[in-house]
N, C-alpha and C positions, 0 to 999 in steps of 0.2 A: 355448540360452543358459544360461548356470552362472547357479545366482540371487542375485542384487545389490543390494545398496542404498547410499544416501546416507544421512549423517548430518548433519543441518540443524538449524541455530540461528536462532532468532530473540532478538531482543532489543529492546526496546520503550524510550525514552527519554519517557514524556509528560508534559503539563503538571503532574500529578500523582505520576503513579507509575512505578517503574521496574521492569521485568520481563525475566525467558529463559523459554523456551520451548523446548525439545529433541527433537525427532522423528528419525525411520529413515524415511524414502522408498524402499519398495519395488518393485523395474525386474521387470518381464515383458516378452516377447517375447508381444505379443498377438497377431499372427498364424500360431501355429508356428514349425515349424521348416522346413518346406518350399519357402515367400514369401518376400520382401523382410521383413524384422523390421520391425515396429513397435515401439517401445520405448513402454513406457509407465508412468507410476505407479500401480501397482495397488491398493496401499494405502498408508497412513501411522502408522507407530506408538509411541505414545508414550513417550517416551524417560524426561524428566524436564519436571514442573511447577513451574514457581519459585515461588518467594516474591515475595511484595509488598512493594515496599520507595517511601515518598516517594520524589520526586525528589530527592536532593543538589542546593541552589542556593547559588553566591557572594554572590548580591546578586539585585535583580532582572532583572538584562540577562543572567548569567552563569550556565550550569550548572557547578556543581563537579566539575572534570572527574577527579581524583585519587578524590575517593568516587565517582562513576559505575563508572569501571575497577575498584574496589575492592571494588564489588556482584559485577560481572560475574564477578571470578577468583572469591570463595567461590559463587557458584553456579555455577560452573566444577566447582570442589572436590566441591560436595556433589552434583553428576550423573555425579561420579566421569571426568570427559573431558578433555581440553585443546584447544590450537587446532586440533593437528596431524592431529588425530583427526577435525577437522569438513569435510566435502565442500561443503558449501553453505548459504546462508541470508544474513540479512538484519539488517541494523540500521537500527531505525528510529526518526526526530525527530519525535515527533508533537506535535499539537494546538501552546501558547503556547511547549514548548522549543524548536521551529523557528525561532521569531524570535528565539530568545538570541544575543546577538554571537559568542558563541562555539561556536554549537550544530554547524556543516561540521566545525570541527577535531574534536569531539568524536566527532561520526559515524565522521569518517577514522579518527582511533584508536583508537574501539572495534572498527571493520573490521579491521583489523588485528589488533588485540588477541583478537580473536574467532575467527580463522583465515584463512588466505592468501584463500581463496574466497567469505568473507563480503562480503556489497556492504554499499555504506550508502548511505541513501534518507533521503527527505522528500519530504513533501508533499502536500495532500489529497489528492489525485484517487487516490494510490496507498493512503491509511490507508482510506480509503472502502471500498475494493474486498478490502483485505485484511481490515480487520474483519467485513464480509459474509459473507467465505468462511469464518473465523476462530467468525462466531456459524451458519455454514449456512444461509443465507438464500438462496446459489444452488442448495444440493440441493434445497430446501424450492421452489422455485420451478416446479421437472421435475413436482412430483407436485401444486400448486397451478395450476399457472399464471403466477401474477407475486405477488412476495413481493419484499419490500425492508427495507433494516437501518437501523434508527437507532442510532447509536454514539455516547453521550453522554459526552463526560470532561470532563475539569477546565476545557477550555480552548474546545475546539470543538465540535461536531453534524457529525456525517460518516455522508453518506446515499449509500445504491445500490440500484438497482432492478434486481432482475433479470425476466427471462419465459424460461420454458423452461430455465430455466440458464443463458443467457446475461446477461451484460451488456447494460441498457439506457440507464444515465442513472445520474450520480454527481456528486456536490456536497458543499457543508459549508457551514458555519453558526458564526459566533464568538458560540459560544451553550456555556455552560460552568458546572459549580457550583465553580470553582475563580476564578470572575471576579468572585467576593467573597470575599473570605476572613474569617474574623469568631474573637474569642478565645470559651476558654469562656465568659465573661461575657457573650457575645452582641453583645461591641462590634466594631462593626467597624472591620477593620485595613486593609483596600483594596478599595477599589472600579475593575474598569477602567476606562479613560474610555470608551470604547462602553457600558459598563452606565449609567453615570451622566447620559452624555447620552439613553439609552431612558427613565429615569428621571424625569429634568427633562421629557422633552415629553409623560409619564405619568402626571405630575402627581405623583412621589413623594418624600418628603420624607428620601431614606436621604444621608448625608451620614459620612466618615472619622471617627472617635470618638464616636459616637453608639450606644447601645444601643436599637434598634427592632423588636422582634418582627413586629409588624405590618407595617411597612414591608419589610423585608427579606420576607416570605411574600410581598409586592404585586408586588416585582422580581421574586421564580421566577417568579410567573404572568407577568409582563409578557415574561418570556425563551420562557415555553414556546405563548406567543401566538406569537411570531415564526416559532416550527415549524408551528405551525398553517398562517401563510400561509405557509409556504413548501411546504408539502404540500397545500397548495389549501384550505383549510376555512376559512378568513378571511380577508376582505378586506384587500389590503394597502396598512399605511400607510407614510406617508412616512420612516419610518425602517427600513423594511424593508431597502432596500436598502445599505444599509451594515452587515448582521449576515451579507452574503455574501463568505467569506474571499477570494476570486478575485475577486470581483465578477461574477462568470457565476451568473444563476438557474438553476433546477433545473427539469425537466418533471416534476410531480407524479405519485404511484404513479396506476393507475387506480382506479375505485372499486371497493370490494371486494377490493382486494389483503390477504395476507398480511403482517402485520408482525413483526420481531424490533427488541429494545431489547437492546445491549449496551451495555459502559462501566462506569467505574465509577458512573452515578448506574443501570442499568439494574437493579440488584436492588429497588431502592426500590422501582419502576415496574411490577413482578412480585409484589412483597410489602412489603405496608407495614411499615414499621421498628418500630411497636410500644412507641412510648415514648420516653424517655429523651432524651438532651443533643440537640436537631438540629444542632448546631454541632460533635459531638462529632471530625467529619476537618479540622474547623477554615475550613471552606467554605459553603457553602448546597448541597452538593451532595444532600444529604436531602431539603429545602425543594422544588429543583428537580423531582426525583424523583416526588414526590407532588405537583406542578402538573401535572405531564406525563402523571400517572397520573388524574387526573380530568379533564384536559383533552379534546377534540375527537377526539385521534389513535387512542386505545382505542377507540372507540364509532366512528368509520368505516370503519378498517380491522379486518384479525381478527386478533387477538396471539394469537401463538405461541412457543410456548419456544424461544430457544437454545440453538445446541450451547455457546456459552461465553457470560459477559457481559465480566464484570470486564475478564478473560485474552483476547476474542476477538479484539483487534488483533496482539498478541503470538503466539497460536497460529495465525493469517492467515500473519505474519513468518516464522513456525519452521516451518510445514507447507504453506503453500501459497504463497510466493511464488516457488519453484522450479519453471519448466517443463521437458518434455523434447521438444528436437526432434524433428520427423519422422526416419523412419530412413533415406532417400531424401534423402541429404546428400553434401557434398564437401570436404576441411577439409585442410589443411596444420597437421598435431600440435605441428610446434614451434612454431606461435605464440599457441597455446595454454597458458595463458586470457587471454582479454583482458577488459579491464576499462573501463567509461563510455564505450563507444560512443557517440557523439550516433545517432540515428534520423532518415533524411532519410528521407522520403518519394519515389522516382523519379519520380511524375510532378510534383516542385517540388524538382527536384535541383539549382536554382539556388541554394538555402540551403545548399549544403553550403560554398559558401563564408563562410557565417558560423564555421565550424569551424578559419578557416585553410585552408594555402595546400596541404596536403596530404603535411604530416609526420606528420600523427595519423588513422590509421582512421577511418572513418565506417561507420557498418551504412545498408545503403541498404534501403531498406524497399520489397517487392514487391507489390504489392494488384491485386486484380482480376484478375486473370486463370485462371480455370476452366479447366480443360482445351484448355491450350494446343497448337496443334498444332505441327508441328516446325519448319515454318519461324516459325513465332511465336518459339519459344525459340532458334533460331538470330539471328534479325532481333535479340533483347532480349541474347544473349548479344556480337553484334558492339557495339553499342549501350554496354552497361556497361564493354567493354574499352576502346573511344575516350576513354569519361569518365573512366576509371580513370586510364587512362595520359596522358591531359590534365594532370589534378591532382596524382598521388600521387608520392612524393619514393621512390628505389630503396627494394626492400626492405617498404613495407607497402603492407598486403595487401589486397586487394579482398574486406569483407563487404557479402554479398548476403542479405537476407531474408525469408522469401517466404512467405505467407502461406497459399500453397496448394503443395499434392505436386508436386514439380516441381524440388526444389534437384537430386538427383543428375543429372539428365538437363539440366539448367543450367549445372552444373558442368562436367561432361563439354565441355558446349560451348563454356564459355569457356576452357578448357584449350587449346581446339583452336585456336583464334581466337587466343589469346596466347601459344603457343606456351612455356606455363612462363615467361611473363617476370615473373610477380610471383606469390607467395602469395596463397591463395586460401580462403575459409572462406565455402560456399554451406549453409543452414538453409533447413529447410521447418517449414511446421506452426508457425506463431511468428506471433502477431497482436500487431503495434505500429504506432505511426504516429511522426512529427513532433513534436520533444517527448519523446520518449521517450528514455534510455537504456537501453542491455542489457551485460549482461554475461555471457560465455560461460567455461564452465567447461571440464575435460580432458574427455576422453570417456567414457562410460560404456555400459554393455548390450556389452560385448565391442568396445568401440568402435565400433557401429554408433548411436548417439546421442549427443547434447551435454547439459549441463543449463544452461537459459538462462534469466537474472533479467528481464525489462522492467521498467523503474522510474520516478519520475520524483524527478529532483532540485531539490526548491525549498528554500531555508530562506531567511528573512525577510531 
């Protein structure tokens, strides 16, 4: 294989700050030249580091979407690239801009605006896993054992645990230093209502135009108590349960894990600030910082450095939210790429009718099954083609995806079963469930791979 790569963007919309990220995704053929190609990303290298810029807001419901796009072209500009130029990557809503009214539109345009092949995303469960990978908490994991990421911003607490490099457990927290905002003068200018009601049953006296030194250092602790119980190290009170953004608890790291703090309050938390305005980003996001940094979480688990803090959502986005399929695949080129696949799950393939009636793709999602044997994948390949042709309107296409090595020889066999009566696009080596969107790019590695986004799409 000639050697290849992707150029991938990420770009970060959050409560706070707005960020790009620019990487080269570089494709090997990991098993020779002799075998079936594995395609794989061998390394990732950096392209361009953006700048830090607030978030542009209209109002409080409203991100301003005119300065958003307006960040994005001059760090466009100053990485010397354009859209046409970008293979893949990511735009993402995170933490409090996901609940903006207006925050899906802004996604959709910045995807666009960003290049044909850019997705646009939201929502914890995906900024969790991306800032993880973003600060190296899953490498950190292979040579530890289990190591997990706190990602503190303006708006939310987004946690993952890995062991061995994998994925074990991911959650978040509306737990943020952007969930007060205060002038230089130390008055504060908003309070969220979740802060204020932790507050009141806290016994603290922080109230809209008031200047309280005290009282505001009483809220950071009372915020980075709530991490405490939710990482097991105290008991949880009854207000716990509503600082969880999904409302789904979390299965705490085990004792003795490895910890990483990204975000922007994660340098506090690494290194005390040393003085000066603590209101200076105009947040309590300092305050936080150093609650969390004397608090329970250092002293049970073992903190370790990040690969990023600030930047580790953003560089999650731009270098790691692009997969490569197995190379043991089956695809029909011209319907290629496709975009927002829903993910059904086959054995709860009755949801695929929440999708409609079968004018729009669905990626069917293939699990469990290890070394199938032939009649297995023939029995699964008759099977898929009855359901195919049940639902789907002439013309689209049957996505199969499959968790284990197995598409090409899958493929083949619904070929044979359908006799070419629809387009066909079968992926191996692709872990998603139900819930999940994907999106599938053209081909790459000589076209013997795909490059596939899994995402999930929430915004408030």
């Amino acid at each position: 294989m000639r050697k290849e790569s992707l150029l991938s963007v990420g770009i970060d919309v959050g409560t706070t700050t707005t960020q790009i990220f620019v990487s080269r995704l570089m494709l090997e053929n990991a098993s020779g030249s002799t075998v079936v190609p594995a395609i794989k990303i061998a390394a990732r290298e950096t392209v361009y580091r953006g700048n830090i810029f607030f978030t542009p807001l209209e109002s409080e419901t409203e991100i301003d979407m005119e300065a958003v796009c307006g960040i994005v072209a001059a760090e466009y500009r100053a990485a010397g690239i354009s859209g046409g130029m970008v293979d893949t990557g990511a735009v993402i809503i995170t933490g409090e801009s996901a609940h903006k009214r207006n925050a899906e539109k802004v996604a959709q345009l910045l995807a666009r605006f960003a290049g044909d092949f850019v997705v646009a995303a939201a929502g914890p469960a995906l900024e969790s896993v991306l800032a993880a990978r973003g600060a190296g908490a899953d490498e950190l994991s292979v040579a530890r054992g289990s190591a997990f990421n706190l990602d503190i911003g303006g708006g939310t607490s987004n946690y993952a645990l890995y062991s061995g490099g994998e994925l074990r457990e991911s959650g978040c927290f509306d737990i943020g230093g952007r969930l007060i905002r205060v002038d230089p003068a130390g008055q504060i200018e908003y309070i969220a209502p979740k802060i204020a009601r932790l507050c009141k049953w806290s016994g603290i006296p922080l109230r809209v135009g008031r200047a309280d030194a005290a009282a505001l250092r009483r809220a950071a602790r009372a915020m980075a108590e709530i991490l405490e119980m939710g990482l097991g190290l105290r008991e949880k009170s009854k207000a716990y349960p509503e600082f969880l953004t999904d409302g789904r608890d979390i299965a705490p790291p085990p004792p003795g894990a490895c910890v990483t703090f990204s975000g922007g309050v994660a340098d506090v938390i690494y290194r005390p600030p040393g003085g000066g305005d603590p209101y200076r980003y105009g947040d309590i996001g300092l305050l936080l910082g150093e609650e969390i940094r004397k608090s329970r979480i250092p002293q049970a688990f073992r903190p370790e450095s990040p690969r990023e803090t600030i930047r580790a959502t953003v560089v999650g986005a731009g270098a790691h939210s692009t997969a490569i399929s197995g190379s043991t695949i089956a695809y029909s080129r011209e319907q290629l790429p496709l975009r927002n696949l829903p993910a059904v799950n086959w054995a709860r393939r009755a949801e695929s009718a929440l999708y409609g009636d079968g004018d729009t793709p669905v990626a069917v999602i293939i699990q469990d099954m290890k070394n199938p044997s032939y009649q297995d994948i023939q029995l699964l390949a008759a099977e898929l083609c009855a359901w195919h042709g049940g639902r789907a309107a002439e013309g689209v296409p049957l996505v199969a995806v499959c968790e284990n090595d197995m598409a090409k020889a899958l493929g083949q066999a619904i070929r044979a079963v359908s006799r070419g009566a629809f387009p066909l696009i079968c992926l191996d080596s692709v872990a998603a469930d139900s819930g999940d969107y994907i999106d599938i790019g053209l081909p790459a590695g000589d076209g013997s791979a795909l490059p596939v986004v899994v995402k999930t799409l929430i915004f408030g």
